[in-house]
N, C-alpha and C positions, 0 to 999 in steps of 0.2 A: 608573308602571304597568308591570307585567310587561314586558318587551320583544317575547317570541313573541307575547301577546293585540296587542300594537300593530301586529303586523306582520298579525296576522289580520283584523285592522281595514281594513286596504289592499289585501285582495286587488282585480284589477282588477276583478274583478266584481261588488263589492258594492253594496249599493245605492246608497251616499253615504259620497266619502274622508273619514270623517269619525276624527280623529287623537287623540281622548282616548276614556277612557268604560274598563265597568268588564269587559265581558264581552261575548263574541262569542255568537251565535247560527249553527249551522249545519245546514244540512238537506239531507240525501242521499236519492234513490233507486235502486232495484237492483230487478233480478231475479232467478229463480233458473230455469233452462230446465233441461230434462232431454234428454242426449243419446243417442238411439237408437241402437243398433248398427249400422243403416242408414248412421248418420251423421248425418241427420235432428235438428233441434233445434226442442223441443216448448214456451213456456215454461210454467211450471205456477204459477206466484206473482211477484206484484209486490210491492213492498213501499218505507216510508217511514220515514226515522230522522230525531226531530229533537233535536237536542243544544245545551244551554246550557253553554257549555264559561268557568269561571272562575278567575280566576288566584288563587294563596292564595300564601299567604308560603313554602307549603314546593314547591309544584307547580303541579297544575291540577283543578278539582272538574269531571265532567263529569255532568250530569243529562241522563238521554232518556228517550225517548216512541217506542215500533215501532208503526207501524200496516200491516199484511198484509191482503192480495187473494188469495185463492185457498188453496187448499191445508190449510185449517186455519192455527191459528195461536194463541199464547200466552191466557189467560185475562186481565181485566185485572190480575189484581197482580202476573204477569209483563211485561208491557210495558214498564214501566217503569223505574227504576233509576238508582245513584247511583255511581259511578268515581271513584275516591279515584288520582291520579298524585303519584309525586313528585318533583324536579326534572328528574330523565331519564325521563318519564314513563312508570316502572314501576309496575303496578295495587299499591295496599296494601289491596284488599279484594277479595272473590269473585265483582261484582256485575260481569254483563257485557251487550254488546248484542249479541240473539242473535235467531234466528227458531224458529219450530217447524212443522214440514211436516209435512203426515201421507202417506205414502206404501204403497200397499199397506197399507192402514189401520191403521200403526206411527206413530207420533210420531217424529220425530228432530231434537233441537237442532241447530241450527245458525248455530254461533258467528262472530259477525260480527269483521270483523280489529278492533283497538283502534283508536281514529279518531284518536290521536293516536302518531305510531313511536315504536316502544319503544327504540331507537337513535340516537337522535339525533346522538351523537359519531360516528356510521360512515356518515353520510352525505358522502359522495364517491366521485367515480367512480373506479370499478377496483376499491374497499374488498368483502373478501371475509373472511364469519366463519363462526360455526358457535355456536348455541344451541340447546344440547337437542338435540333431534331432527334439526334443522333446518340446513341452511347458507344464506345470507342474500350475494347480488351484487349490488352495483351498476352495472347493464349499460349506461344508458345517460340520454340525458336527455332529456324530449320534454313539449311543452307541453300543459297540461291546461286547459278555460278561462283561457289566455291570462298561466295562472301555470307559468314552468318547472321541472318538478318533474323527479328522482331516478328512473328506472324498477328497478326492486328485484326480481329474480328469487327464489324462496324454495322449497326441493328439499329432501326426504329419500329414505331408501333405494327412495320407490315413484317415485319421477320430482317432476318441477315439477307444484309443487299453489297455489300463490299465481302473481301480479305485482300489484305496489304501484309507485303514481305518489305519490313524498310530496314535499311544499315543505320543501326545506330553511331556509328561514328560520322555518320555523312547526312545523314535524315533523309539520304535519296531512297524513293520507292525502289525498289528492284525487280517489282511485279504487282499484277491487280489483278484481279476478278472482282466485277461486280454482277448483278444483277438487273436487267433494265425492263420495262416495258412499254409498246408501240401499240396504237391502235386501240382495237376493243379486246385487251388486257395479254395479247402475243408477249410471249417472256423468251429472252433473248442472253445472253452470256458475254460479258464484254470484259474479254484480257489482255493483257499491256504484259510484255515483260522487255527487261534492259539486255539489250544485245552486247552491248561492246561501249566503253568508253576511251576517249584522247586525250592526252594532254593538247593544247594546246600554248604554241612559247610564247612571247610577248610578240614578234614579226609576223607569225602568223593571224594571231589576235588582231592586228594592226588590219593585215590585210580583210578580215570578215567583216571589222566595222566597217568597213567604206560601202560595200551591200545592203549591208544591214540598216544603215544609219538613213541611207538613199530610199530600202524599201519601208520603213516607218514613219518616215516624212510624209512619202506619199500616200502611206495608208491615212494620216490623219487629213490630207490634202483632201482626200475621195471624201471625207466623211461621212462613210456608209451608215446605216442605222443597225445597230446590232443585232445578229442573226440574218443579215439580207441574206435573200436565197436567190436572187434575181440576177444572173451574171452580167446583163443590160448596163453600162455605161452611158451616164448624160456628155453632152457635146463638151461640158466644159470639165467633167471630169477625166475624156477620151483626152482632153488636150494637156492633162496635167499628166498624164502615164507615159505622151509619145513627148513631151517633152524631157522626161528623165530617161527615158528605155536607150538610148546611146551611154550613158554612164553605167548606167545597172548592167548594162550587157556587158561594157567594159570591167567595171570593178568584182565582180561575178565569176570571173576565167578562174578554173582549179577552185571553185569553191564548191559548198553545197548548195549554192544559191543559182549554180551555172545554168541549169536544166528548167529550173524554176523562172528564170530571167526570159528562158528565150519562151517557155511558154507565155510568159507574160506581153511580149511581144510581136508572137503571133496571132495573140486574143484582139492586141490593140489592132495590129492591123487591119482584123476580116473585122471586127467592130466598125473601125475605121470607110472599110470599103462599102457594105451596108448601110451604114449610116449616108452615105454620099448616092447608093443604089435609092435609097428611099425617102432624103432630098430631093431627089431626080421626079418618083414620082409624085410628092407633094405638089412639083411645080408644074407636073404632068395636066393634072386636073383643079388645082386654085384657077379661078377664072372660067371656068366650064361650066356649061349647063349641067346642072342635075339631073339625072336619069327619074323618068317618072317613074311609080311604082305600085303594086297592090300585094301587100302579103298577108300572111294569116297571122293573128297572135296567138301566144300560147294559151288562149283559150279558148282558139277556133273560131276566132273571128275576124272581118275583111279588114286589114287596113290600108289607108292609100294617101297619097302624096297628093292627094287633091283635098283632102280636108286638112291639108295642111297651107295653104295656100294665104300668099303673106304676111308667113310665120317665120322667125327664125330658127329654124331646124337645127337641133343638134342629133344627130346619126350616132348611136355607141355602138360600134361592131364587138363582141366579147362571145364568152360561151357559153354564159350565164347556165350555168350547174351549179348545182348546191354539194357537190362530193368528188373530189376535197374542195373544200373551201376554205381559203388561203388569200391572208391578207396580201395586197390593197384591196382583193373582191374586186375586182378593175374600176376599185374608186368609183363603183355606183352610189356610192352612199354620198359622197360630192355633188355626184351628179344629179344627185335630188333634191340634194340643199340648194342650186345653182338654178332648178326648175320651180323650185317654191319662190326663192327670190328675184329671179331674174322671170317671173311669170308675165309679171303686168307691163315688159317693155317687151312682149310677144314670143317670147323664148319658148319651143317646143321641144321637149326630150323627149325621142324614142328608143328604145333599145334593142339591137335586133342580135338575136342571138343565134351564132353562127356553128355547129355543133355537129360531128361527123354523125350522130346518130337521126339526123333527121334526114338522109340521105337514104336511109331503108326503112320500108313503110314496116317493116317488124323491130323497129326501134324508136320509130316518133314518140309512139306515147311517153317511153320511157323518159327520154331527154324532154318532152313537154314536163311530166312531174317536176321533174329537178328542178328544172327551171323555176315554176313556179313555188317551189317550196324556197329556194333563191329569192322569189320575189317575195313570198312569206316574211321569210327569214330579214330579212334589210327592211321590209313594210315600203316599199318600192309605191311612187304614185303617179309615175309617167308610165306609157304602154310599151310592152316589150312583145315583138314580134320574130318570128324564127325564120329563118335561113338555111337552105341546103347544102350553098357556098355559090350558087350561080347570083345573087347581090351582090355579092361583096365581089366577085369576078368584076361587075360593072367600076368599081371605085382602084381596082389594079389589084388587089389581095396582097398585102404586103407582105405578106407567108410567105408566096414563090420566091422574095427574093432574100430568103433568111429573119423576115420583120418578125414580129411576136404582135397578137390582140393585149390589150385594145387597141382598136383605130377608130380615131375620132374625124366627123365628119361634117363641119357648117357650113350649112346652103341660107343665105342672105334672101331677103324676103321676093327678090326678082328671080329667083331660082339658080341661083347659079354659086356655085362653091367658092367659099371665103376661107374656109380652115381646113388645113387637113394633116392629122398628126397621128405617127404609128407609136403605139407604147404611154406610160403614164406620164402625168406631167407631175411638178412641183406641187406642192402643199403650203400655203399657210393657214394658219389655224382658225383665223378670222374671216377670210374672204375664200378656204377652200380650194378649188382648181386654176390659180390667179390669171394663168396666160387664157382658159376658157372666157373664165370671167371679162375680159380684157375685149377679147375678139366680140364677143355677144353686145358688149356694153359698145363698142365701135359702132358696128353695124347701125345699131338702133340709133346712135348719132349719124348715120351716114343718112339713117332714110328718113328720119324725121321732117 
């Protein structure tokens, strides 16, 4: 067997010195506290990594599991993940263990150190390098649960933003602190230390990959774009989870995946049920007259459903704010490319923005700025008009029934509702919102 898994096997804290087997089990918790200019230290998120670290002929495969308290925190098909090392255990894939905080209501990854050093040959004291960005000391040497580990200072041009405690015999971290910062320059404290590690024997091992192997199938199945933050599942990737979630829930009993399975489960299903709630209303109003209208834009002026008349209207319900601003931007920047191009076959994009702040006449203005600093911002050149929420009442508000904005809305040139779709759609890169484009480009054949 590998020699670093044997040594991992012996840490003195384990459950039981037990000297063969196939694969270690380790499990860390950290923090992440935010420190006030006071000085003051606030913590804002707890959190739990647990990793199945296994020895291959060319490195090490390491599988984990984040599970976060506080603060927000990853969807389930980021939690998870699979770390490909290879003999020096440098990562051969993208997949990392990370957390996601929401601060001042922005998301921000935040990437956890690699649990196994990526140095291995530079651990001794005195050894001082330089990677990347980065230069890397070994300052000093101090015991960590009862194993002595390497203390590892780690500095670039903005000062010391790491110290790592790693075992030399095993290159596993045994603890971090780093340094991090959010926002407009909020500095925060993020530490990791190793709780407790397992052997794990070959029958057990046996039984974890059948989980494991089930749940990275289908993560590549979903093929999420890295970092989504969107917990939102399309039809066809809702259909790829409920078709595995009978095995995963099965092969998952007595593991660490058990808990995680059935959340996984019950995500599919109220997805599942929502997505069929707001089916329901799509079919509610395709076919219905359009509601006429007269609203204000956010620049205080009249707009109405009657200078639109024989146009193909596209409706974008969103909340058009400029803070936070957080990609897709409900994919207005599409939707402008869609109105430039699909202009001259009569295509109208409005955007009306639906915003709890214009609900109190001591808040309008505010949410007018944003807005338009939004529309600033994108260089936007269709009209966007605001909303209190009594519009969007008229189209069903797909909010009441668990929906998210945007809600897309096309009334065909006799007035009457042709598209109706809650949430974003697909992308391609040439043609932009394809299934908009799709319906628009119909239309204008239907009435030719």
């Amino acid at each position: 067997m590998n020699s670093v898994l044997i040594n991992l096997c012996l840490f003195s804290f384990a459950a039981s010195p037990i000297t063969d087997g196939a694969a270690v089990e380790l499990r860390y918790s950290g923090t992440l506290t935010q420190i006030l200019r006071s000085g003051d230290r606030t913590p804002v998120k707890r959190f739990n990594v647990y990793a199945l670290v296994t020895a291959t002929d060319s490195g090490h495969t390491i599988n984990f599991l984040v599970d976060e308290q506080g603060g927000g925190g990853w969807s389930w098909p980021e939690r998870f993940g699979q770390v490909t090392l290879d003999s020096n255990n440098n990562a051969q894939n993208r997949a990392k263990v990370q957390l996601l905080h929401d601060h001042n209501n922005t998301k921000y990854p935040l990437a956890l150190r690699q649990l196994m050093f990526e140095f291995p040959d530079k651990l001794s004291l005195g050894e001082v390098w330089t990677a990347g960005r980065y230069e890397y000391s070994v300052d000093s040497t101090q015991k960590v649960r009862n194993v002595e580990c390497f203390q590892i200072g780690v500095v670039n041009n903005f000062g010391r933003r790491q110290k790592l405690w790693v075992d030399p015999a095993t290159s596993v971290v045994m603890k971090s602190e780093q340094r991090v910062f959010m926002g407009r320059g909020d500095q925060f404290s993020l530490k990791m230390e190793l709780d407790s590690t397992k052997q794990v024997a070959v029958a057990q091992l046996a039984k974890l990959k059948k989980p494991i192997s089930s749940l990275i199938t289908l993560q590549g199945k979903l093929n999420r774009k890295p970092n989504a933050t969107r917990p939102e599942l399309s039809k066809d990737q809702l259909a790829a989870v409920s078709a595995v979630i009978p095995d995963i829930l099965d092969t998952s009993k007595s593991t660490p995946f058990q808990q995680f399975s059935q959340i996984i489960s019950r995500d599919a299903q109220a997805q599942s049920r929502r997505t069929s709630d707001l089916s329901s209303l799509s079919k509610r109003f395709v076919g219905q007259n359009a509601p006429a209208f007269e609203l204000p834009t956010i620049d205080r002026k009249r707009f109405s459903s009657k200078d639109l008349k024989g146009k193909t209207v596209v409706l974008h319900f969103w909340d058009y704010k400029d803070d936070p601003l957080t990609e897709p931007y409900g994919q207005i920047g599409y939707l402008d490319f869609l109105q430039n191009k699909r202009g001259r076959l009569g295509v109208k994009v409005v955007g009306v923005a639906v915003n709890a702040r214009f609900e109190k006449p001591e808040t309008v203005e505010s949410g007018l700025r944003s807005a338009r600093k939004l529309r600033s911002f994108m260089n936007l050149g269709y009209p966007v008009v605001y909303d209190n929420g009594k519009f969007i009442q008229q189209f069903g508000d797909p909010r009441r029934l668990g929906g998210k904005l945007p809600l897309w809305v096309v009334i065909s040139p006799d007035g009457k509702i042709a598209h109706y779709k809650v949430g974003f759609y697909e992308v391609d890169t040439n043609r932009g919102l394809v299934e908009l484009d799709d319906t628009v480009i119909g239309i204008f054949k239907d009435n030719k």
